[in-house]
RODO-2510 file (C-alpha; in nm, 4 decimals, decimal comma):
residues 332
     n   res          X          Y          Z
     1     x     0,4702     3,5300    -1,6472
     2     x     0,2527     3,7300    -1,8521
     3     x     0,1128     4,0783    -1,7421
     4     x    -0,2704     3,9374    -1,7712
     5     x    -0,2000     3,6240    -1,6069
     6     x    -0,4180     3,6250    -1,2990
     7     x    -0,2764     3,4571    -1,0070
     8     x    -0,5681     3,2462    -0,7927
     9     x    -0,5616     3,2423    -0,4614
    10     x    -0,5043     2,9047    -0,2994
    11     x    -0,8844     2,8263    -0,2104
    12     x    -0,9561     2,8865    -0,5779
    13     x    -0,6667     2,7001    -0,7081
    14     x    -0,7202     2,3904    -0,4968
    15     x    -1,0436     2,3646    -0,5714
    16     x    -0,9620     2,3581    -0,9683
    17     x    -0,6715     2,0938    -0,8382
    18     x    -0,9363     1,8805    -0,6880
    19     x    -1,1636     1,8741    -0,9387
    20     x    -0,8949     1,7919    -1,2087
    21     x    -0,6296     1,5633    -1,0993
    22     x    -0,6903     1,1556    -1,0339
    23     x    -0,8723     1,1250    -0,7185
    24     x    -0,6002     0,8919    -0,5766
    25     x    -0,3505     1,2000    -0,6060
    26     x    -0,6332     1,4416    -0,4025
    27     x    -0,6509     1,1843    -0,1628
    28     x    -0,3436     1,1493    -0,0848
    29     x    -0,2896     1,4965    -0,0498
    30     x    -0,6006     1,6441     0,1164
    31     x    -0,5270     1,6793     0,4336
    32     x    -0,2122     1,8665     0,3570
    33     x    -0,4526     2,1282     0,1520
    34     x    -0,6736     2,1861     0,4223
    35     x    -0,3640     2,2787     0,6218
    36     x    -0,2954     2,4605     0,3278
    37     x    -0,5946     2,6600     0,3228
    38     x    -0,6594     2,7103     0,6970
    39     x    -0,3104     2,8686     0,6739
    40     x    -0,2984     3,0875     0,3080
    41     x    -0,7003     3,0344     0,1858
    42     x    -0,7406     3,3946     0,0809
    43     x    -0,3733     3,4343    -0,0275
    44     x    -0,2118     3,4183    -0,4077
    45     x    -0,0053     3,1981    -0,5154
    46     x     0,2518     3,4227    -0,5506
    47     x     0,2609     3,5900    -0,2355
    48     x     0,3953     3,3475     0,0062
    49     x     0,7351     3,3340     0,1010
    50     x     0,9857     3,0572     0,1604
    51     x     1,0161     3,1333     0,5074
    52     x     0,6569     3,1545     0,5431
    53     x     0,6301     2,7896     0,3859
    54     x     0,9250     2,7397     0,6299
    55     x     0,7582     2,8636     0,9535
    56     x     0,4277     2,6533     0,8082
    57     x     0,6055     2,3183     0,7934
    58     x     0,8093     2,3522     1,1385
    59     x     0,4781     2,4506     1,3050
    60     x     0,2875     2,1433     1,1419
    61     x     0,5626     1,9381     1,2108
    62     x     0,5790     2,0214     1,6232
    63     x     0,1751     1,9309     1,5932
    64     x     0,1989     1,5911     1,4548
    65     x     0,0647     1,3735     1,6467
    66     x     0,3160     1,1526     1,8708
    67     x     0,2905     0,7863     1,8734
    68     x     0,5156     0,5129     1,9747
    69     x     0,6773     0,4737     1,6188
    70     x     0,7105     0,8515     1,5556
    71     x     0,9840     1,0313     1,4026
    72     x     1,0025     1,3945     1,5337
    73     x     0,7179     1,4933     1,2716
    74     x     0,9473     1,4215     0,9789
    75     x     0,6994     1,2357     0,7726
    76     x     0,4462     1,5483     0,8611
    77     x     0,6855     1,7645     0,7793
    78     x     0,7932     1,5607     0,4523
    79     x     0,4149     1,5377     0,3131
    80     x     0,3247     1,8673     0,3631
    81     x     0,6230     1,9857     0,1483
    82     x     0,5102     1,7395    -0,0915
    83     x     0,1799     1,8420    -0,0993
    84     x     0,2909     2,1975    -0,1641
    85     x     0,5663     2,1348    -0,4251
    86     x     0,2459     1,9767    -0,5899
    87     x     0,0167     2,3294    -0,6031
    88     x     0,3120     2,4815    -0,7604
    89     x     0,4385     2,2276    -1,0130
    90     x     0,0684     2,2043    -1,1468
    91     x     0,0510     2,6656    -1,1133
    92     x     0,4387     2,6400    -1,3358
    93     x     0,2616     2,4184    -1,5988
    94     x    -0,0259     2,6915    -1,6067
    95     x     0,1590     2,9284    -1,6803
    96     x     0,0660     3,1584    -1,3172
    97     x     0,3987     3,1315    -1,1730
    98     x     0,7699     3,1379    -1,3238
    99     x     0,9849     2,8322    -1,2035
   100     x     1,2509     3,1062    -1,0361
   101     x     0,9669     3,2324    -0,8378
   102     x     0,8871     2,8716    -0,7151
   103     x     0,8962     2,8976    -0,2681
   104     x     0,8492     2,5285    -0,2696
   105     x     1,0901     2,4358    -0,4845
   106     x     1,3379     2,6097    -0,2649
   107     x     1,2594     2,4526     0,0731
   108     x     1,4929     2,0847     0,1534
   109     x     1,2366     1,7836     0,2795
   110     x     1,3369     1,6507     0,6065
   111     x     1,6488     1,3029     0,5203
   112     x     1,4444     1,0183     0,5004
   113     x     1,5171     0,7693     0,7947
   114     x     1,5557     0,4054     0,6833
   115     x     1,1987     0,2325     0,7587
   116     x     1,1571     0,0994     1,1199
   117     x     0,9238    -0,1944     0,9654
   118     x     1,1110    -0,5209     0,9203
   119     x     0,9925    -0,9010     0,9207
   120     x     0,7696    -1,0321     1,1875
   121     x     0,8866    -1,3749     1,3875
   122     x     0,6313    -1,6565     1,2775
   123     x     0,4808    -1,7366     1,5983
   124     x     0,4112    -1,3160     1,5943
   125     x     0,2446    -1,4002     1,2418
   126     x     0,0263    -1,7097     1,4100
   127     x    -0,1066    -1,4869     1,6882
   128     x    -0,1904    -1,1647     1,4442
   129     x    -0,3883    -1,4483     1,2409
   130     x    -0,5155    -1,6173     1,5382
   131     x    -0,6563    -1,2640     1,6448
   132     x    -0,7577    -1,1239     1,2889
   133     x    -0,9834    -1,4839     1,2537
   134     x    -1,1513    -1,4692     1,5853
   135     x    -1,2353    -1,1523     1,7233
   136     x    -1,4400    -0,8254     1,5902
   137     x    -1,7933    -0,8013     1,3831
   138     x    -1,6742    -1,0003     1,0570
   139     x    -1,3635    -1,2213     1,1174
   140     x    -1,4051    -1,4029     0,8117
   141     x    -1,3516    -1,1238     0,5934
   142     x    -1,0476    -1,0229     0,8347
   143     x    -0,8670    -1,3391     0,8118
   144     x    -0,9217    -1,3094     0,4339
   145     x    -0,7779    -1,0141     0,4156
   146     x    -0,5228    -1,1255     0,6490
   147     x    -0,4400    -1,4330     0,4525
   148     x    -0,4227    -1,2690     0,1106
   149     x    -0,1918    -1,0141     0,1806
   150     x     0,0361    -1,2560     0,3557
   151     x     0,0420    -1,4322     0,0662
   152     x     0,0289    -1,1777    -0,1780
   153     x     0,2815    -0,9293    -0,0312
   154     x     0,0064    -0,6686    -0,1891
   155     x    -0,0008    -0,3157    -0,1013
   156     x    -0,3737    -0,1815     0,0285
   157     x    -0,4619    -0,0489    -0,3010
   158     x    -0,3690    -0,3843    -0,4606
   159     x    -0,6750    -0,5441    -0,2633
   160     x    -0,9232    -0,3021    -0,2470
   161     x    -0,8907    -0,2883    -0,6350
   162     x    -0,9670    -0,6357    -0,6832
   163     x    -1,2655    -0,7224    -0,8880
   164     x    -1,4206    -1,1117    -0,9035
   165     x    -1,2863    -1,1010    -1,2832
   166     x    -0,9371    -1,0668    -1,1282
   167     x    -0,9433    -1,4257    -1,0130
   168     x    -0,8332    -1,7190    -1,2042
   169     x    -0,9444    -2,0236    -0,9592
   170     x    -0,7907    -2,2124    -1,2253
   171     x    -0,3880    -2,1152    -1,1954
   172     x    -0,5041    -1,9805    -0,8549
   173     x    -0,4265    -1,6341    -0,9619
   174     x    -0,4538    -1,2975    -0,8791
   175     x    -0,4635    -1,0112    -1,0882
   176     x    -0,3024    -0,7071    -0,8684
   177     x    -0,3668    -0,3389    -1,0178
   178     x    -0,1360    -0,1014    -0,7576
   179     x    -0,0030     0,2115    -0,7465
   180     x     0,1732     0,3764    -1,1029
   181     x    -0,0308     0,2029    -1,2933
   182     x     0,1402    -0,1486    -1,2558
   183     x    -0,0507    -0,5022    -1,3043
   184     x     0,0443    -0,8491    -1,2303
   185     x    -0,0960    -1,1909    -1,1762
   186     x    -0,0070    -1,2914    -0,8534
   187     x    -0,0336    -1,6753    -0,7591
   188     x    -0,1888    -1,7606    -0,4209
   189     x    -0,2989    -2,0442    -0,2845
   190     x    -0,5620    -2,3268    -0,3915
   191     x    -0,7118    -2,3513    -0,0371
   192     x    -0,7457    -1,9153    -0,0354
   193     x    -0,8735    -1,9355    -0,4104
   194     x    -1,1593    -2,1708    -0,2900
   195     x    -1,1759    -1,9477     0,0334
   196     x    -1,2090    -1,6545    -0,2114
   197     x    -1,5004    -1,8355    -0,4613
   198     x    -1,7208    -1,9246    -0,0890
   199     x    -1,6974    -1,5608     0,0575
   200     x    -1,8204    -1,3976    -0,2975
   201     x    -2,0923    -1,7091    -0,3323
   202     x    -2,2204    -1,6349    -0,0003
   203     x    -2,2275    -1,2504    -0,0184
   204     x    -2,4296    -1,2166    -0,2823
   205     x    -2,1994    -1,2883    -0,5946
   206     x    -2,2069    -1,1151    -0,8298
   207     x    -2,5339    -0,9916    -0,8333
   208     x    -2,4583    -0,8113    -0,5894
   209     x    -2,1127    -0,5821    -0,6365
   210     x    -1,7861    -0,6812    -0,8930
   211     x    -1,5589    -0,6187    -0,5999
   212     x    -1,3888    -0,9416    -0,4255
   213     x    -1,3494    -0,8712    -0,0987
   214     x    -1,7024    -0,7397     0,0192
   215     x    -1,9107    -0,7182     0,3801
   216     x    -2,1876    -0,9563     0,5126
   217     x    -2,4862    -0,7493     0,3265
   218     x    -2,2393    -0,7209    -0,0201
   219     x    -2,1046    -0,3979     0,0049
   220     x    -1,7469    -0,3417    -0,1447
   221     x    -1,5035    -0,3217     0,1652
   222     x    -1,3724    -0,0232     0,2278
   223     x    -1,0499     0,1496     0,2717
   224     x    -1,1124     0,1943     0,6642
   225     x    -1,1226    -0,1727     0,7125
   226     x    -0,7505    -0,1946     0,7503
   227     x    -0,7791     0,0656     1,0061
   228     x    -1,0616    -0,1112     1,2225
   229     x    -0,8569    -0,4376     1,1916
   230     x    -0,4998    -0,3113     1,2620
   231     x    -0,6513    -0,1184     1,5153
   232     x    -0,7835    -0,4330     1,6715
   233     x    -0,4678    -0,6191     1,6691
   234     x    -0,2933    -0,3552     1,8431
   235     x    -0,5968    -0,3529     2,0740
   236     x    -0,5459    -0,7601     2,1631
   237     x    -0,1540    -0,7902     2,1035
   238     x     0,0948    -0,5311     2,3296
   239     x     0,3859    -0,5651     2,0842
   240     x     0,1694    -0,5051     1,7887
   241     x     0,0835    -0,1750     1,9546
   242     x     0,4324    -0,1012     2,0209
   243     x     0,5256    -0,1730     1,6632
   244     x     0,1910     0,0496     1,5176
   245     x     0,1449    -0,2598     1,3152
   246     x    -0,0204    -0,2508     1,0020
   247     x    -0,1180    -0,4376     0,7356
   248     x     0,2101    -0,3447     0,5203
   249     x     0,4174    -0,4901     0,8021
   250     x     0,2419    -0,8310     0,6284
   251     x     0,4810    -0,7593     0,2778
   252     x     0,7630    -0,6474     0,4693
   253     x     0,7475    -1,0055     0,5817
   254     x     0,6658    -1,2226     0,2862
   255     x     0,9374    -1,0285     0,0952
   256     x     1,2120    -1,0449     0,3099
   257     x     1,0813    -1,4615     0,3749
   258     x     1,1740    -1,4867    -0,0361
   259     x     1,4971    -1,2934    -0,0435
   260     x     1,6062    -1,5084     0,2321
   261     x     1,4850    -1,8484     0,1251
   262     x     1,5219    -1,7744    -0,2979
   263     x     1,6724    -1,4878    -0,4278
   264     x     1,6956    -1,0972    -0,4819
   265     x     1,5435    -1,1071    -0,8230
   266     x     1,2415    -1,3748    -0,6875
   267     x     1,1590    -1,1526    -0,4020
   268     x     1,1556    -0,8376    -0,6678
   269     x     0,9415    -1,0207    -0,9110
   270     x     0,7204    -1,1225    -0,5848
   271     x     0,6935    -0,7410    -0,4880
   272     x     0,5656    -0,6306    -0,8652
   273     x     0,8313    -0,3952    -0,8138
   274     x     0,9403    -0,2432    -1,1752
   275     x     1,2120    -0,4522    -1,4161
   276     x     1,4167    -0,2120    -1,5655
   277     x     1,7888    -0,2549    -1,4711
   278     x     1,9071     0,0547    -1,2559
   279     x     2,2069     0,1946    -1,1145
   280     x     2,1553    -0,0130    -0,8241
   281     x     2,0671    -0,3523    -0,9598
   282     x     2,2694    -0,3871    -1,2384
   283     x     2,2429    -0,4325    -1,6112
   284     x     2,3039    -0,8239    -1,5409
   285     x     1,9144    -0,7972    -1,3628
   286     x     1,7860    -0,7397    -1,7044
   287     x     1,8889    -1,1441    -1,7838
   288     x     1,8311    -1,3076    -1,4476
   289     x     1,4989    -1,1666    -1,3361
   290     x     1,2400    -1,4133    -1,2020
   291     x     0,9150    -1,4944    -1,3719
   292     x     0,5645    -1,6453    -1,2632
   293     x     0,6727    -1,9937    -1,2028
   294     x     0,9616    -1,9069    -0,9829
   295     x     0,6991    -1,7068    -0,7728
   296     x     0,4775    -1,9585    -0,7739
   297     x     0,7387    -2,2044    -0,6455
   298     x     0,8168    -1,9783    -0,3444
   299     x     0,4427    -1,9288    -0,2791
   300     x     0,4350    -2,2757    -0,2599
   301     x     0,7079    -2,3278    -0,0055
   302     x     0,5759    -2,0538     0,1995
   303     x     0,2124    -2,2044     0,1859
   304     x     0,3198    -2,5921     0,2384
   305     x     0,0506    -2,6146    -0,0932
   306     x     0,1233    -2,7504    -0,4084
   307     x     0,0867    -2,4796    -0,6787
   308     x    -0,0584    -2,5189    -1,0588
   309     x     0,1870    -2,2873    -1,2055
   310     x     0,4949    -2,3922    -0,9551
   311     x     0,8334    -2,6203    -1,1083
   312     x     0,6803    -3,0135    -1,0195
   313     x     1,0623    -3,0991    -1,0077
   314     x     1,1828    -2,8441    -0,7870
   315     x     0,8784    -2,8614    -0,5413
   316     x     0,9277    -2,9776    -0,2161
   317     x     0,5497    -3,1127    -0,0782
   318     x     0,6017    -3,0321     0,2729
   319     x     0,2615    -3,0153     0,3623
   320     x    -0,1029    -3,0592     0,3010
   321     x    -0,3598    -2,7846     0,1873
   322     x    -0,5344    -2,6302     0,4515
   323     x    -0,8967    -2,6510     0,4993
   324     x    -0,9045    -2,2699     0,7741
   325     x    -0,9176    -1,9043     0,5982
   326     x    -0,6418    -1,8247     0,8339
   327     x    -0,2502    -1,8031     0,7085
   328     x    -0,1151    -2,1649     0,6282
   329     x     0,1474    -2,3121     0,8936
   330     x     0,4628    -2,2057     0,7159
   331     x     0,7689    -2,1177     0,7255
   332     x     0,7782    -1,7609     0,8415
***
């Protein structure tokens, strides 16, 4: 490092940090910071130790808070390394700290444990829907949201970023923007597409906000929905609680639905997960991955709906179109 370098401290750092980097990355790493800072504010850079970042992720990891899904801290423990290794990646690419002088980089994350979500039972599908579309201040925008990301399989991100320009009511599309950058068009349902055009008619249009999914007075929802509404399923359902259900638990279902019923490289292709061939999959995925209509097709099975986009031949019409917001009577 050179002699004139000035190291910051980590208040001063941070705050460049923040005011820099995409505000998805602070986000996701703010809380960790403020750990951070309570801890090493006034400190350099350079003048933490290893063991001090040591002794700083074992004692944030015994204060995470317990719930019924917890892990001994790990995932505390995990993010908080992250979220250092971070600072110090961005101070090595300024040129304030030499890579061999790196703490983080020198300090193991905790193994990952395999995930403890896994596909919900249909009738436990029915009576998250039944609650999501009956109870709290706004069930119609619940069981929405409920309905599109069963459908969907979308992360959070993918449906908060949704903009009325991102539906096609004619191929009852969806166009999905989600984390690194990725896009798709998503097929859903004709009965949610219509159930999509009513809520943004009556709230205002848009006149009112671009966003899709919006409250009764046409505000964009917000990120903290998900929280009020897993929060309230867990309130009205004891297993949910038991589970810590979320939201996600909604693609973890859907996806494993389509590898089950279809195929690997249909349930990939459903997920918007990235097709490049890897170690795991395969050069032979290159050649056999599964496009829109193949998605379509298992949206349709799921749904019981014919689809626009889905193979006519290889549809099986098992039901009618429903006429409710909630999920359709499938085969979950």
């Amino acid at each position: 490092m050179p002699p004139s370098t000035e190291v910051p401290t980590f208040t001063s750092y941070l705050t460049q940090l923040r005011e820099s980097l995409p505000p998805v990355t602070v986000k996701n790493y703010e809380s960790y910071w403020r750990v951070i800072e309570r801890a090493w504010g006034p400190r350099k850079l350079d003048g933490v130790t290893s063991t001090e970042i040591d002794r700083l992720v074992n004692q944030h990891r015994a204060n995470a808070v317990v719930r019924s899904n917890s892990r001994d801290g790990r995932g505390a423990a995990a993010s908080l390394i992250s979220a250092l290794r971070c600072i110090y990646r961005y101070a090595e690419r300024d040129v304030l700290i030499h890579p061999a002088d790196n703490p983080a980089s020198k300090i193991s994350r905790p193994p990952q444990l395999p995930s403890s979500r896994h596909a919900l039972s249909r009738t436990q599908v029915m009576e998250l829907a039944e609650v999501a579309s009956t109870t709290g201040n706004d069930p119609e925008l619940d069981a929405l949201i409920f309905r599109l990301h069963l459908e969907t399989a979308c992360r959070r991100g993918g449906s908060l970023a949704l903009d009325v320009g991102n539906l096609n009511s004619t191929d009852c599309l969806v166009q999905l923007h989600e984390k690194g950058g990725t896009v798709r068009w998503q097929p859903i349902s004709p009965s949610l597409t219509n159930h999509l055009l009513q809520h943004i008619g009556s709230r205002g249009g848009i006149d009112t906000t671009t966003k899709l999914l919006r409250y009764r007075n046409g505000r964009p929802m917000g990120r903290r929905r998900f929280d009020y509404l897993s929060e309230r399923l867990r309130d009205h359902l004891p297993w949910a609680d038991t589970l810590q259900f979320s939201i996600h638990w909604l693609r973890h279902t859907t996806l494993t639905w389509v590898e089950r019923e279809y195929s690997y490289a249909v349930a990939r292709a459903y997920a918007g997960h990235g097709q490049r061939a890897s170690t795991s999959t395969g050069a032979t995925f290159t050649y056999v991955r599964a496009g829109l209509p193949e998605v379509a097709h298992a949206l349709s099975t799921l749904t019981g709906e014919p689809h626009p986009l889905a193979d006519a031949a290889r549809h099986p019409l098992a039901a009618q179109p429903t006429d409710s917001a909630r999920p359709p009577d499938g085969r979950i």
